[in-house]
MILUM-776791 format. One record per residue (C-alpha): residue number from 1; residue in one letter; x, z, y. Coordinates in pm, whole numbers. Layout:
num; residuo; east; up; north
NUM; A; X; Z; Y
...
This chain:
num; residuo; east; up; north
1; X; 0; 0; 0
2; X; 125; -89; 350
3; X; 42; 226; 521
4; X; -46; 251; 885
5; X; 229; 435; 1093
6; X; 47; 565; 1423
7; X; 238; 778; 1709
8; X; 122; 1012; 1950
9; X; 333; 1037; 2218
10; X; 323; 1191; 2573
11; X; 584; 1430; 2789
12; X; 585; 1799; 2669
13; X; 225; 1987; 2707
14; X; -10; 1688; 2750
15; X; -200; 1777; 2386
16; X; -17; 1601; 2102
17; X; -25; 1897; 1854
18; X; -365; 1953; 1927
19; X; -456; 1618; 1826
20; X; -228; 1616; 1526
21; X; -401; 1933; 1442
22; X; -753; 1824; 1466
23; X; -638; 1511; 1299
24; X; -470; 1662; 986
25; X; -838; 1892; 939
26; X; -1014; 1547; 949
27; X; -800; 1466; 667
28; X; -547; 1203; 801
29; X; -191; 1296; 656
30; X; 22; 1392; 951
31; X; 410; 1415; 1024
32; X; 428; 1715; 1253
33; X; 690; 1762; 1515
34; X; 1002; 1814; 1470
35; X; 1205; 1940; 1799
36; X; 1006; 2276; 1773
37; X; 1158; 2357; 1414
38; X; 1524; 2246; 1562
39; X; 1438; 2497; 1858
40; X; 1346; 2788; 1681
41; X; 1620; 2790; 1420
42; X; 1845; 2745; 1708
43; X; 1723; 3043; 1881
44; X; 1777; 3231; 1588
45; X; 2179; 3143; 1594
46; X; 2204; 3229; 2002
47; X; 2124; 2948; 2127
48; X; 1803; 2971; 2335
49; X; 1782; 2621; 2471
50; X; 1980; 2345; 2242
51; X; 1863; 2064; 2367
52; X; 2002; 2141; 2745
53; X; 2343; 2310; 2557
54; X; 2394; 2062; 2345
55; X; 2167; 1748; 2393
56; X; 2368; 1510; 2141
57; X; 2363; 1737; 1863
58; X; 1980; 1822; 1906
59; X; 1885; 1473; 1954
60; X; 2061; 1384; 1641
61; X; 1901; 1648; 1439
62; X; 1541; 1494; 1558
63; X; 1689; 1115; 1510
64; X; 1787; 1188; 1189
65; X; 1419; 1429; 1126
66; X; 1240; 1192; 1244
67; X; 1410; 864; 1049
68; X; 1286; 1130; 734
69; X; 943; 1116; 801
70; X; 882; 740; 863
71; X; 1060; 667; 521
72; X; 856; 931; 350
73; X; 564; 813; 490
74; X; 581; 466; 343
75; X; 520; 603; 8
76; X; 203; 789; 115
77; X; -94; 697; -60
78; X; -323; 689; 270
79; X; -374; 349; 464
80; X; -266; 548; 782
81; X; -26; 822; 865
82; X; 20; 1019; 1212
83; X; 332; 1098; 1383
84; X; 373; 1359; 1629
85; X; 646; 1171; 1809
86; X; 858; 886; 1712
87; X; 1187; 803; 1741
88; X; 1226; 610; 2078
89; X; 1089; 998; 2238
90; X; 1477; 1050; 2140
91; X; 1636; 805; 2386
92; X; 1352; 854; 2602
93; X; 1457; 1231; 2642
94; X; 1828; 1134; 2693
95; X; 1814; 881; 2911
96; X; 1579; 1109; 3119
97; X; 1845; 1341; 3137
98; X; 2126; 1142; 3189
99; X; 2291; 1158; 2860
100; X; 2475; 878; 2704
101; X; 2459; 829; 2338
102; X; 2575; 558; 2075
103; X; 2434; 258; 1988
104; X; 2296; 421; 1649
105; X; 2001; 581; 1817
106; X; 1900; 219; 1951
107; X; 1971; 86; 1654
108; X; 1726; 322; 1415
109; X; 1439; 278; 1704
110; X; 1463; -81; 1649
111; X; 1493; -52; 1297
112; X; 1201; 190; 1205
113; X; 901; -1; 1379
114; X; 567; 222; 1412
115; X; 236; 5; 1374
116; X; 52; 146; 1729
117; X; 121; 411; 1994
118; X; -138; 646; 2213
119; X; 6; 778; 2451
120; X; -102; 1131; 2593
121; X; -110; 1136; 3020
122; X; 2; 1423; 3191
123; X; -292; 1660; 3261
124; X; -200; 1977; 3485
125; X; -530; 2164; 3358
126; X; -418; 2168; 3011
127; X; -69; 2199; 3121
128; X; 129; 2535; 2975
129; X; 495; 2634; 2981
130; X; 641; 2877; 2681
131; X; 903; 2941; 2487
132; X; 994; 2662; 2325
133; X; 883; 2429; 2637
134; X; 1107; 2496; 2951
135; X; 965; 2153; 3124
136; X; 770; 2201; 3470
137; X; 453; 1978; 3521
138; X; 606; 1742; 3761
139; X; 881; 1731; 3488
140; X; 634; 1595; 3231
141; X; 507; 1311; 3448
142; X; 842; 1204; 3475
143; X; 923; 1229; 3088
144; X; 599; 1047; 3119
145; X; 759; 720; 3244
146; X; 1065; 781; 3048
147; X; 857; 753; 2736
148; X; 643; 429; 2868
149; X; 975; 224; 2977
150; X; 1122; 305; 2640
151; X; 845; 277; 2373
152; X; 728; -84; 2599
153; X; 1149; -192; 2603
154; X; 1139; -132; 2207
155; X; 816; -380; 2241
156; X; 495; -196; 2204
157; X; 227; -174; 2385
158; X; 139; 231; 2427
159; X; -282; 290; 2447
160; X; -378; 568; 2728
161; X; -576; 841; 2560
162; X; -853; 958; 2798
163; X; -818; 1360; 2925
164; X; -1120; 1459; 2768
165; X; -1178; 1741; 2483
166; X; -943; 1709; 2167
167; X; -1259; 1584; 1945
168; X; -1304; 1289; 2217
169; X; -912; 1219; 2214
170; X; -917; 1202; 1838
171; X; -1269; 978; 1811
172; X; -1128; 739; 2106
173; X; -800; 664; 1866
174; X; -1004; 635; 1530
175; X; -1198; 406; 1702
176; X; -917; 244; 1848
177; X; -711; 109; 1527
């Protein structure tokens, strides 16, 4: 079976784990996100923010995390499979920050193609910072256009999700694919 591989993407607090969520209890096989997992263990070494201490090494860990999940997913038995993020977020996020990286990470996003992308609009009512997210709101708009130049240079064509409640968000992308 050629299954489906859909992405939710959208800068850090704009609802994609809430829509993974509610997607996964309608059933649809999800890959979760990854950079929360890298984060966490992190934290538990010392390091409380590894993406800002050590940006290559992080990014790597979610390249190579995230490379995982759209190989496993091929041998899923479901016609379509979410992702929490795919892997042009990673040179999204660098670039964003100024970081230069080797030609591998361009290499795997043009590699591992994803069948459709929604994209997730920043949305300051919904909008929380925490401990895993260290991003202000006007930093999320701007990861915002980070994401939508890279994901459109790797040639697709991200789909605006409406701000509306999680069970409209997830309706307006079943119906959309």
């Amino acid at each position: 079976m050629n299954t489906k591989k859909i992405v939710i993407i959208g800068g850090p607090g704009t609802g994609k784990s809430a829509v993974i969520d509610a997607l996964s209890n309608r059933g649809f096989d999800c890959m979760t996100e990854i950079s929360r997992q890298v984060t966490l263990e992190a934290q538990k070494n010392g390091i409380d923010q590894l993406f800002l201490e050590d940006p290559i090494w992080f990014s790597k860990q979610l390249l190579d995390g995230r490379t995982t999940q759209f190989i496993d997913s091929q041998s899923y038995p479901s016609e379509v499979v979410f992702f929490d993020r795919g892997l042009p977020d990673v040179v999204a996020y660098l670039d964003y920050i100024e970081v230069p990286y080797d030609e591998d990470f361009v290499t795997r996003c043009e590699s591992y193609q994803y069948d459709m992308i929604f994209i997730l609009p920043p949305w300051k009512e919904i909008y929380k910072q925490d401990n895993e997210r260290y991003e202000t709101f006007q930093q999320t708009i701007e990861i915002h256009q980070f994401l939508l130049k890279w994901y459109t240079r790797f040639g697709y064509t991200p789909i605006e999700v409406p701000k509306s409640s999680i069970t409209e968000r997830v309706d307006f992308i079943l119906k959309s694919i």
